[in-house]
Backbone as ProteinMPNN parsed JSONL, in Angstrom:
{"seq_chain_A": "XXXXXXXXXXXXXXXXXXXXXXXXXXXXXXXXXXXXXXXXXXXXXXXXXXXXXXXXXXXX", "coords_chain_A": {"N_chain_A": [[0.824, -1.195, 0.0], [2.074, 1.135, 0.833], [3.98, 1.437, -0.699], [2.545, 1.954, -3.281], [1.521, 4.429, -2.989], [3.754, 6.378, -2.702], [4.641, 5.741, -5.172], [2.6, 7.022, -6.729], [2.688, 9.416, -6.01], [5.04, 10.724, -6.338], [4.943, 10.366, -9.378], [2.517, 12.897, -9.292], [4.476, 14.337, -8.404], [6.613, 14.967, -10.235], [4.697, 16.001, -12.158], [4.1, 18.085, -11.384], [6.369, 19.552, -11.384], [7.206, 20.102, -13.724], [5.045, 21.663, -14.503], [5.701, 23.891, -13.067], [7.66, 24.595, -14.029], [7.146, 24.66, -16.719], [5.546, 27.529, -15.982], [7.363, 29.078, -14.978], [8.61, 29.326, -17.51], [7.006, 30.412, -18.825], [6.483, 32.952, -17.313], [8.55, 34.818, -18.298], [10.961, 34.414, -16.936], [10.544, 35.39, -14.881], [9.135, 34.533, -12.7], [9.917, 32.599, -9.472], [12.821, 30.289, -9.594], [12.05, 27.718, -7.915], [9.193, 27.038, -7.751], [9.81, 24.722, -10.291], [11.955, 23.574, -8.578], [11.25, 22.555, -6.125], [8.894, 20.876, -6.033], [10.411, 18.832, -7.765], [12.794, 17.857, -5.786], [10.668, 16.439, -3.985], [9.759, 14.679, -5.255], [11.955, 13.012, -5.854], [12.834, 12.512, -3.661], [10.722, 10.699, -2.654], [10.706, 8.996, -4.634], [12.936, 7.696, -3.79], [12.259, 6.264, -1.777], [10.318, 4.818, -2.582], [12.008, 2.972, -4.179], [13.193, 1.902, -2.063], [11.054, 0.662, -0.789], [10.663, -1.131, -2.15], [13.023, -2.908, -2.413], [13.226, -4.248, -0.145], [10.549, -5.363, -0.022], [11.503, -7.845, -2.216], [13.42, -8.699, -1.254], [12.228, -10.403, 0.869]], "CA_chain_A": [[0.0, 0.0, 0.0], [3.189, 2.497, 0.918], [4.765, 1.635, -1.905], [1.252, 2.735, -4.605], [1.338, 5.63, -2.556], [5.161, 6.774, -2.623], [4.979, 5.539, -6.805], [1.82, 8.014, -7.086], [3.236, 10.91, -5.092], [6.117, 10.691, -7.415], [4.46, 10.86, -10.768], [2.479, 14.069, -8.867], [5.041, 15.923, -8.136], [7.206, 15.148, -11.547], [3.875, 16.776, -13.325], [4.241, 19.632, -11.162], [7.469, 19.967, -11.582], [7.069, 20.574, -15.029], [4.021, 22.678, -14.473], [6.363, 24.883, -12.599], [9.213, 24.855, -15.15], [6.424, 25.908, -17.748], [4.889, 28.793, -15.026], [8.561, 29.855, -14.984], [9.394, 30.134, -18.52], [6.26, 31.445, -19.407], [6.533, 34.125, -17.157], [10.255, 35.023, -19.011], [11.889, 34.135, -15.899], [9.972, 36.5, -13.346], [8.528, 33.904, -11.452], [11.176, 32.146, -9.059], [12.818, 28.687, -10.062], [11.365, 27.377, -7.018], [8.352, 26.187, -8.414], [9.644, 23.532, -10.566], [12.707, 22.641, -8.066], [11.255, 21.596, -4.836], [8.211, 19.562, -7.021], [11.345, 18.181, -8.114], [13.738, 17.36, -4.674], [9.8, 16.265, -3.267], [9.453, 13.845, -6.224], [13.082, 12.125, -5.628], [12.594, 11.418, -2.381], [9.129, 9.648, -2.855], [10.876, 8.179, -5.581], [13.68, 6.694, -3.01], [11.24, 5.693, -0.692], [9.676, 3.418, -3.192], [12.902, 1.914, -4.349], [13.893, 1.042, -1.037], [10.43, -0.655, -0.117], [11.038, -2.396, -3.789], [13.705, -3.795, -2.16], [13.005, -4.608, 1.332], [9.288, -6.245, -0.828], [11.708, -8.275, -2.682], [14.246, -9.881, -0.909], [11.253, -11.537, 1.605]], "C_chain_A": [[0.871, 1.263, 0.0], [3.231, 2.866, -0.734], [4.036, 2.265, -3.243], [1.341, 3.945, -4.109], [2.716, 6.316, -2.735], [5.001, 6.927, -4.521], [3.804, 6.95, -7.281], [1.977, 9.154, -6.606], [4.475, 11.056, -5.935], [5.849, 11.038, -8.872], [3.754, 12.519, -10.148], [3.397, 14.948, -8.861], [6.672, 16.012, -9.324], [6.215, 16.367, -12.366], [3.697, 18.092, -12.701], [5.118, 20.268, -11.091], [7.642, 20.972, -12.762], [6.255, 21.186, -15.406], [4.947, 23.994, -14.216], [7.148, 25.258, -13.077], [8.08, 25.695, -16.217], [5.946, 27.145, -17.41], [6.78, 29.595, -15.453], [9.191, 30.555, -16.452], [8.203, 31.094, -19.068], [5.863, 33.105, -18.998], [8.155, 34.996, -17.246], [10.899, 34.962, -17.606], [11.771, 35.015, -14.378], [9.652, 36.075, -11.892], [9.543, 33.324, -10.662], [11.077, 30.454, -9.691], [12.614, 27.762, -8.9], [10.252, 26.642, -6.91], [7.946, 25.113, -9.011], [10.58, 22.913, -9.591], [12.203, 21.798, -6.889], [9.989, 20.551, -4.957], [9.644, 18.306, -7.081], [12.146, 17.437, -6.639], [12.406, 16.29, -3.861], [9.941, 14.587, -4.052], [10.977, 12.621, -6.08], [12.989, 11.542, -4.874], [11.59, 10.337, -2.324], [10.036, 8.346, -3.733], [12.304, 6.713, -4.826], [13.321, 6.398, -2.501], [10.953, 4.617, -1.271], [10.899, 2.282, -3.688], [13.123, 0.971, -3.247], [12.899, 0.352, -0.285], [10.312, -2.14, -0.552], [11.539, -3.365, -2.967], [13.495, -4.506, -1.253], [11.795, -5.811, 0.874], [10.377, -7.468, -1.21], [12.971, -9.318, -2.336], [13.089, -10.453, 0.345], [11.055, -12.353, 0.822]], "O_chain_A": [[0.57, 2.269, -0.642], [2.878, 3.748, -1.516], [4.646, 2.909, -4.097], [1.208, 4.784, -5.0], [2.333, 7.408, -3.156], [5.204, 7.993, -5.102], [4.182, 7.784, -8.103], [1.142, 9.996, -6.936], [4.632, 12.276, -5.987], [6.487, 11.907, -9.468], [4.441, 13.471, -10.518], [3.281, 16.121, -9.214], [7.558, 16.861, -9.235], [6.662, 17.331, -12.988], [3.243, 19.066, -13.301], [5.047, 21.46, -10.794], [8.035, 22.138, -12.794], [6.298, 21.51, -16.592], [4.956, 24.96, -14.979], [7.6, 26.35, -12.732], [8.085, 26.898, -16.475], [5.842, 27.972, -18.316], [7.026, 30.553, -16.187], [9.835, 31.587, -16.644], [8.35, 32.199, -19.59], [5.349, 34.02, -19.641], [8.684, 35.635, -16.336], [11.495, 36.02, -17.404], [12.458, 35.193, -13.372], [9.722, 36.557, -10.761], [10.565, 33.56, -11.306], [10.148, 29.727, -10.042], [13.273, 26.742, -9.102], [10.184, 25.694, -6.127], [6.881, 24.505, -8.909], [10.364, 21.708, -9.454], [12.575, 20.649, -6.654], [9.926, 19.564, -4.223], [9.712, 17.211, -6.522], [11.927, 16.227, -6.573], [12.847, 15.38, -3.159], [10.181, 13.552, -3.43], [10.791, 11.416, -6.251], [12.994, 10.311, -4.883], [11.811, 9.192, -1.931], [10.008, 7.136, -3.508], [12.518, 5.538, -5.124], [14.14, 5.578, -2.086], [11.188, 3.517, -0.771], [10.78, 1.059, -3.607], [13.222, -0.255, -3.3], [13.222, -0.4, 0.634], [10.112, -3.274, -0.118], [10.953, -4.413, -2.696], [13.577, -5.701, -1.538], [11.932, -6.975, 1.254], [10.2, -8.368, -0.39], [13.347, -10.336, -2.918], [13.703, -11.427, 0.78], [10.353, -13.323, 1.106]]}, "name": "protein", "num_of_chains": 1, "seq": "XXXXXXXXXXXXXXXXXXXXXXXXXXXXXXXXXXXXXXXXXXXXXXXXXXXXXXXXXXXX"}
């Protein structure tokens, strides 16, 4: 159950990553890059979370 939840909190906050990268360029660089990075640092972690239940799932 973590692990659907960690894999779907991950795709989330990739697509807002890249929401925030497009907010940024479309406002020629006014808006801060802030928007798409911490989508982004949010989205890694989730994304190591799930590896490492992968694993923990997979050697039982």
């Amino acid at each position: 159950m973590a692990r659907k939840l960690l894999f779907m909190l991950t795709i989330l906050f990739i697509v807002l990553c890249f929401a925030g990268g497009g907010y940024v360029i479309l406002s020629d660089g006014q808006a801060n890059a802030g928007y798409a990075v911490i989508p982004m640092v949010l989205a890694l972690a989730c994304f190591q979370g799930y590896q490492t239940l992968k694993k923990k799932e997979n050697k039982k």
